[in-house]
OpenMM code with the backbone's topology and positions (N, CA, C; nanometers):
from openmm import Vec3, app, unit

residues = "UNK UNK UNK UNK UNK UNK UNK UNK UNK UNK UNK UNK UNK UNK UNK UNK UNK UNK UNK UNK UNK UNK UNK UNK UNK UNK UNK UNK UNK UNK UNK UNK UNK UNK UNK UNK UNK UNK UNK UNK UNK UNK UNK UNK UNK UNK UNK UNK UNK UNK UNK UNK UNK UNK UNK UNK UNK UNK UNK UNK UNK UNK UNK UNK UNK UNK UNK UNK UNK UNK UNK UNK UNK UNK UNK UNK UNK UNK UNK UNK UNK UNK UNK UNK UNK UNK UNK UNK UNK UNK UNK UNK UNK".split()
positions = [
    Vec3(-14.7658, -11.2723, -7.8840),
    Vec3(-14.7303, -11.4120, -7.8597),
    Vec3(-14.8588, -11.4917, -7.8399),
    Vec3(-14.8972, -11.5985, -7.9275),
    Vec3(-14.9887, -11.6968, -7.9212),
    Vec3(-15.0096, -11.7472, -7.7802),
    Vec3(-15.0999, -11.7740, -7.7113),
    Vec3(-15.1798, -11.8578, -7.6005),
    Vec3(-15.0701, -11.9757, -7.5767),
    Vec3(-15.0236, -12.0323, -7.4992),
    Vec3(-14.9401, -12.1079, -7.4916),
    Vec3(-15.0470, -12.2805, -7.5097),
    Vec3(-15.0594, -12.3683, -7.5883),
    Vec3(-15.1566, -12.4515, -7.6288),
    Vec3(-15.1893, -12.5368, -7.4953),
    Vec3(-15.3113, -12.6141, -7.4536),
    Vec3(-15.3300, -12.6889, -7.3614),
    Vec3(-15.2708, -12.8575, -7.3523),
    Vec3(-15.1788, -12.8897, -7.3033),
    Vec3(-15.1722, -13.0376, -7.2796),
    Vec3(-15.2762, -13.1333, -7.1934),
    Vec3(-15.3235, -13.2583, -7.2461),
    Vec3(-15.4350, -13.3177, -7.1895),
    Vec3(-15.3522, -13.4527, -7.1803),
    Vec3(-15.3961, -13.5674, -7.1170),
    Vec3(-15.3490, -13.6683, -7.0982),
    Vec3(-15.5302, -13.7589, -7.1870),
    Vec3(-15.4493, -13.8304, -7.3465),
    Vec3(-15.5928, -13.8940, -7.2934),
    Vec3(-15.5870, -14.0332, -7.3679),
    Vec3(-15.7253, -14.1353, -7.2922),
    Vec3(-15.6654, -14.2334, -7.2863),
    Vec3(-15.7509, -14.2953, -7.4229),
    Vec3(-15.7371, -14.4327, -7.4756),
    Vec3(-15.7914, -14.4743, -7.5629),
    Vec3(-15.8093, -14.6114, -7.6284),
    Vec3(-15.9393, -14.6519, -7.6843),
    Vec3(-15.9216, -14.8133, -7.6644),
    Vec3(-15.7985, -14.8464, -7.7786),
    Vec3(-15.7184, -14.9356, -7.7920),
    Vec3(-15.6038, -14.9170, -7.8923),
    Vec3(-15.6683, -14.9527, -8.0033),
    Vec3(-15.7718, -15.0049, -8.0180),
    Vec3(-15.8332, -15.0138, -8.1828),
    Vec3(-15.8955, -14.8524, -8.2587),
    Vec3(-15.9131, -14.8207, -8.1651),
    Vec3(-15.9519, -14.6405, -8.2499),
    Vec3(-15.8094, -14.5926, -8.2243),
    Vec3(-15.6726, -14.6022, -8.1245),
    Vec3(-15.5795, -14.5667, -8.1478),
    Vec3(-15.5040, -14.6032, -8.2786),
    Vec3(-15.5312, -14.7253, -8.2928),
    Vec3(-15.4892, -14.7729, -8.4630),
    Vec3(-15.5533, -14.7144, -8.5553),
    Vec3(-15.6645, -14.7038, -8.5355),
    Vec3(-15.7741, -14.6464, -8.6872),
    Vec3(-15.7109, -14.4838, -8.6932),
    Vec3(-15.7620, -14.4146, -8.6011),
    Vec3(-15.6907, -14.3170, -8.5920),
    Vec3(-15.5575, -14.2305, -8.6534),
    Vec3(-15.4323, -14.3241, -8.5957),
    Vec3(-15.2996, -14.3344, -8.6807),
    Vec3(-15.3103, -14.3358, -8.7945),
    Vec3(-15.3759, -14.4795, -8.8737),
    Vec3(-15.4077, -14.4625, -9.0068),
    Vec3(-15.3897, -14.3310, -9.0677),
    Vec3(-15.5060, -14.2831, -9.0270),
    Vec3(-15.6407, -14.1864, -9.0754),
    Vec3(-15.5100, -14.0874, -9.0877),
    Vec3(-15.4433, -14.0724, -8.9876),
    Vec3(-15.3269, -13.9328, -8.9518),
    Vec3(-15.2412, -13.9340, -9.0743),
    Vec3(-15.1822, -14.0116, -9.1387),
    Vec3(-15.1159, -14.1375, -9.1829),
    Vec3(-15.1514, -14.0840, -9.3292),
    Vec3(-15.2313, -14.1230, -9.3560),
    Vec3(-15.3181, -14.0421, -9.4846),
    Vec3(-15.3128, -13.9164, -9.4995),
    Vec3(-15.3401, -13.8560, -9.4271),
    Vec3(-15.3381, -13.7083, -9.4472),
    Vec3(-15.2344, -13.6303, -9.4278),
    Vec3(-15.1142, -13.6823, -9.3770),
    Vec3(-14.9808, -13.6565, -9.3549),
    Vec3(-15.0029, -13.5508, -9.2317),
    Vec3(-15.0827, -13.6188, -9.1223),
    Vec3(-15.0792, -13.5043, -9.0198),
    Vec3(-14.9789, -13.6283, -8.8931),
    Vec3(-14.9753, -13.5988, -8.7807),
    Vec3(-14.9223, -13.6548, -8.6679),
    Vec3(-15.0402, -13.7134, -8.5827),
    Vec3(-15.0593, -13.7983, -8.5265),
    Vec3(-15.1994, -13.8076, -8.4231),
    Vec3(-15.2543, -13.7317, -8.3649),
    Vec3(-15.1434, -13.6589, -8.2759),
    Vec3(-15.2188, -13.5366, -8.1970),
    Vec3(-15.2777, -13.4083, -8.3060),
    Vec3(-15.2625, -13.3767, -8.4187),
    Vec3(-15.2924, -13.2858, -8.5105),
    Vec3(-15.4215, -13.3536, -8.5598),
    Vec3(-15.4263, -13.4748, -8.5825),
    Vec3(-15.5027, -13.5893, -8.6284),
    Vec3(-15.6357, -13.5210, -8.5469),
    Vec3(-15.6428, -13.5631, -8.4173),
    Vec3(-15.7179, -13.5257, -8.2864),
    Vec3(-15.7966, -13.3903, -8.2995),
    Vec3(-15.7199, -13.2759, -8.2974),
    Vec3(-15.7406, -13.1487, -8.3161),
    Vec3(-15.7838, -13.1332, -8.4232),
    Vec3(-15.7867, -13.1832, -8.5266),
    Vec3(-15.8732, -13.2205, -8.6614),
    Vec3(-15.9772, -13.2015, -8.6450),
    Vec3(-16.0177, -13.3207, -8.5812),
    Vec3(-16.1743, -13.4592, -8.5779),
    Vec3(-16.2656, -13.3596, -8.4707),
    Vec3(-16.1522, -13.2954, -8.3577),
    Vec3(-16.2115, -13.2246, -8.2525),
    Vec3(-16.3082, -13.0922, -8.2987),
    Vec3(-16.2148, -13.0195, -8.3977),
    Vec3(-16.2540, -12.8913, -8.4162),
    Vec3(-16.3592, -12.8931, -8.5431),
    Vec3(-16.3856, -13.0131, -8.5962),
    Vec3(-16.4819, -13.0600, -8.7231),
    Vec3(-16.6002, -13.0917, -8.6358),
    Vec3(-16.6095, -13.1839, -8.4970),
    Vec3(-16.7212, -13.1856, -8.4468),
    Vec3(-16.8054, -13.0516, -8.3747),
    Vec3(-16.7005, -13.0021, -8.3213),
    Vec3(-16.7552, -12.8686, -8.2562),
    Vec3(-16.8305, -12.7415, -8.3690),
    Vec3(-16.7270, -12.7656, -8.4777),
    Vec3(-16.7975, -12.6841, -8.5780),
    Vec3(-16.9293, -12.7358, -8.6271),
    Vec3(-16.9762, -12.8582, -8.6454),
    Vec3(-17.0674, -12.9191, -8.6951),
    Vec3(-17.1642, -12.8960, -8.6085),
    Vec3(-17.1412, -12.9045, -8.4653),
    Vec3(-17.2255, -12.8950, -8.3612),
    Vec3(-17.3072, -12.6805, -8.3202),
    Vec3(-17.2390, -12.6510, -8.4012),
    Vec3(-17.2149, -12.5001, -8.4211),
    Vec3(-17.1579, -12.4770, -8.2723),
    Vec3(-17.0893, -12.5057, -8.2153),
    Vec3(-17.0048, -12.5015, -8.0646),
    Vec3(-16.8597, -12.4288, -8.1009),
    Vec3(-16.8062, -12.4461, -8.2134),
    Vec3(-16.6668, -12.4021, -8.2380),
    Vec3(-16.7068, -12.2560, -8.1997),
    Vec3(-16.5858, -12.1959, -8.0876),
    Vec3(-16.6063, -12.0311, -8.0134),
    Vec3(-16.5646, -11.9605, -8.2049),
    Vec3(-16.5555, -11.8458, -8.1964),
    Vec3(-16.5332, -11.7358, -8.3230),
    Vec3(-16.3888, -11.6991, -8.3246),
    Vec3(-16.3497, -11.6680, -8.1731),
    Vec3(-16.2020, -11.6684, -8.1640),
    Vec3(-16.0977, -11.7715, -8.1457),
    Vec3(-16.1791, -11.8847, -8.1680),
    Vec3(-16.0351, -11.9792, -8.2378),
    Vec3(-15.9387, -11.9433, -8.3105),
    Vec3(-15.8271, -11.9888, -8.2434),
    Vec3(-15.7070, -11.9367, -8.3843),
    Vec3(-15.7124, -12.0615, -8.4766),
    Vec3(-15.6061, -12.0600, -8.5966),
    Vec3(-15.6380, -12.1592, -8.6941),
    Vec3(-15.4830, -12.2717, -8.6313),
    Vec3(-15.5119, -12.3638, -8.6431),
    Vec3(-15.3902, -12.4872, -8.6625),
    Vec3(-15.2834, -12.4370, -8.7231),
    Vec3(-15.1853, -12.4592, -8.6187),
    Vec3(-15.0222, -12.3907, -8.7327),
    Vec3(-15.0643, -12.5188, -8.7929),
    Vec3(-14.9485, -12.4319, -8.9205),
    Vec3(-14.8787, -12.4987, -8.9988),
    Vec3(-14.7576, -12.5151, -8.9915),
    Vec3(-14.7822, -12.6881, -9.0134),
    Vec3(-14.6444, -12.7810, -8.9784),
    Vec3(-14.5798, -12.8044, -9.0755),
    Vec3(-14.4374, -12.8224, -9.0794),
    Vec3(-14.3546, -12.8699, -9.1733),
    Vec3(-14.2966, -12.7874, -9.2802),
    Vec3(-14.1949, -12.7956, -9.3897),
    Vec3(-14.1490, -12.7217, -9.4483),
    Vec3(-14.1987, -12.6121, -9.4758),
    Vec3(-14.1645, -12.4588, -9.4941),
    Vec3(-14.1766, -12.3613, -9.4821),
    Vec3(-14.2036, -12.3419, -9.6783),
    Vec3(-14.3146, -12.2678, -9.7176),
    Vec3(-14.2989, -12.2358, -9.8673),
    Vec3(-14.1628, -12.1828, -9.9473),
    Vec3(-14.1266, -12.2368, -10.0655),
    Vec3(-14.0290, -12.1761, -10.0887),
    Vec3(-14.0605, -12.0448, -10.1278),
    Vec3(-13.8705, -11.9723, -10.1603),
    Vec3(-13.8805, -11.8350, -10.1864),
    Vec3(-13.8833, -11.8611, -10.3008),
    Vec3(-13.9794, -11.7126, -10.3823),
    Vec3(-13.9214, -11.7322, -10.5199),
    Vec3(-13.7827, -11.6415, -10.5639),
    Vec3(-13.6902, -11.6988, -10.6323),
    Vec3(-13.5277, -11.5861, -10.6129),
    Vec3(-13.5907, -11.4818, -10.6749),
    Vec3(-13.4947, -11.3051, -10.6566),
    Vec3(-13.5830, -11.2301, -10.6717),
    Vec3(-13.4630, -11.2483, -10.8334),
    Vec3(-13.5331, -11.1252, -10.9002),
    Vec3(-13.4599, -11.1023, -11.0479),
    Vec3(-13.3292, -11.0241, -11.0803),
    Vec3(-13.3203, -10.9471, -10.8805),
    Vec3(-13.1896, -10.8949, -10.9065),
    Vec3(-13.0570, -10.9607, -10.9064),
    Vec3(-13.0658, -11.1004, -10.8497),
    Vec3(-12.9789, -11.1816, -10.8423),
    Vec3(-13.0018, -11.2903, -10.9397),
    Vec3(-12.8816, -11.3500, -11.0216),
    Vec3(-12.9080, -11.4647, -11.0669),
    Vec3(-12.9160, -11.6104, -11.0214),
    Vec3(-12.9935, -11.7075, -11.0465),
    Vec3(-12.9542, -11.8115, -10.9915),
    Vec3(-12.8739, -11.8428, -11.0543),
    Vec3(-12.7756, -11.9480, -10.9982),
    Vec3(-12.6415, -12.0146, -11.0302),
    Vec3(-12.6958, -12.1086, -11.1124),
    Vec3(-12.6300, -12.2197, -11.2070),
    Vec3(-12.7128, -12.3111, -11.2968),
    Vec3(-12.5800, -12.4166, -11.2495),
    Vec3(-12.5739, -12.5326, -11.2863),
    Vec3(-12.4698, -12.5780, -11.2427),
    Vec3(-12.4488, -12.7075, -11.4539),
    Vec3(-12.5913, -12.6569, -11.4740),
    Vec3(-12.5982, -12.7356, -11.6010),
    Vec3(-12.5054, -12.6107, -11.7275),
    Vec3(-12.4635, -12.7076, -11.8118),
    Vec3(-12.3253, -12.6527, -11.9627),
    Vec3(-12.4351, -12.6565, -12.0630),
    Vec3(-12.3965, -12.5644, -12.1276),
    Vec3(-12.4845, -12.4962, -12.2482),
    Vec3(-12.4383, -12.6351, -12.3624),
    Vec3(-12.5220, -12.6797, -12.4408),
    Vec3(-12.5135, -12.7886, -12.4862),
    Vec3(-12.4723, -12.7370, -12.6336),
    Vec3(-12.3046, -12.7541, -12.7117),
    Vec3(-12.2684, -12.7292, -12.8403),
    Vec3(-12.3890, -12.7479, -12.9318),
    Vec3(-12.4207, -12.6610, -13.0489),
    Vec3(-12.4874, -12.7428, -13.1356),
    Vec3(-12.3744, -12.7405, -13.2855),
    Vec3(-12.3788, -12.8199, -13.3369),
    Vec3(-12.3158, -12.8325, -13.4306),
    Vec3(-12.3610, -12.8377, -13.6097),
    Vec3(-12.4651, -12.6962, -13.6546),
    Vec3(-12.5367, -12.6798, -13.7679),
    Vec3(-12.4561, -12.7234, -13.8642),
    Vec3(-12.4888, -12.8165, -13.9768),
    Vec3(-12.4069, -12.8196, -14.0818),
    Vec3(-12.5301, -12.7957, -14.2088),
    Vec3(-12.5174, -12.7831, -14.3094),
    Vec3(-12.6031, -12.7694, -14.4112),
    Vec3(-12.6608, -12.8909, -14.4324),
    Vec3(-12.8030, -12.9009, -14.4576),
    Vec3(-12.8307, -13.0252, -14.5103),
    Vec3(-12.8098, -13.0700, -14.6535),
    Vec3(-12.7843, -13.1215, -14.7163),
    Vec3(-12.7088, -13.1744, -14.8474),
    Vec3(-12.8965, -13.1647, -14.9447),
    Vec3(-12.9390, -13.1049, -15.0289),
    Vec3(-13.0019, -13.1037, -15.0966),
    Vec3(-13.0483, -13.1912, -15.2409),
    Vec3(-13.1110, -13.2820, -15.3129),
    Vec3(-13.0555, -13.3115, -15.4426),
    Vec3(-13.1764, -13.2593, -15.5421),
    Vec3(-13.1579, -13.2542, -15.6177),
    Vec3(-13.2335, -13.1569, -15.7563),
    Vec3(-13.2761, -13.2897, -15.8183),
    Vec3(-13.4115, -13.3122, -15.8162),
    Vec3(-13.4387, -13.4415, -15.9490),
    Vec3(-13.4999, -13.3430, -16.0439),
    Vec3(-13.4702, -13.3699, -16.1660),
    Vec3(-13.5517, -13.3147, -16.2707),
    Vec3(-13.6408, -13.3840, -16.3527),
] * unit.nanometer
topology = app.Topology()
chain = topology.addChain("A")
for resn in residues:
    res = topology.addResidue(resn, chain)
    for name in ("N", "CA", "C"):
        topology.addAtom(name, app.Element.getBySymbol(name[0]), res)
């Protein structure tokens, strides 16, 4: 079982709280993920990030399965008639 994560209270001028959002916004993360971002990019840069960091879950829909081959998928689409007729030919001489 994972480390249970730390809650912080923190405060902020609301113009980097706006820029911020943005930024989250873009990248399709949440603010607080946003945070833990920017956090763990400075520490790494700073060479400060510890070795046993774990990595950021991953949020949001789960990868799909691929179906396996012993089962079929269901189709819900009708096989489309075709209707061959000869094409009519003419002979010029």
């Amino acid at each position: 079982m994972p480390a249970e994560r730390k809650k912080i209270l923190l405060r902020l001028d609301p113009a980097v709280h706006d820029a911020l959002a943005r930024w989250a916004g873009d990248e399709l993360r949440s603010i607080n993920a946003q945070i833990e971002f920017v956090l763990r990019q400075a520490l790494a840069g700073a060479g400060r990030l510890p070795g046993n960091v774990s990595r950021i879950p991953k949020r949001g829909r789960p990868p799909a399965v691929e179906p396996t081959t012993e089962q079929p998928v269901p189709t819900t689409e009708q096989p489309v008639p075709t209707t061959e007729q000869p094409v009519p030919t003419t002979e010029q001489e």
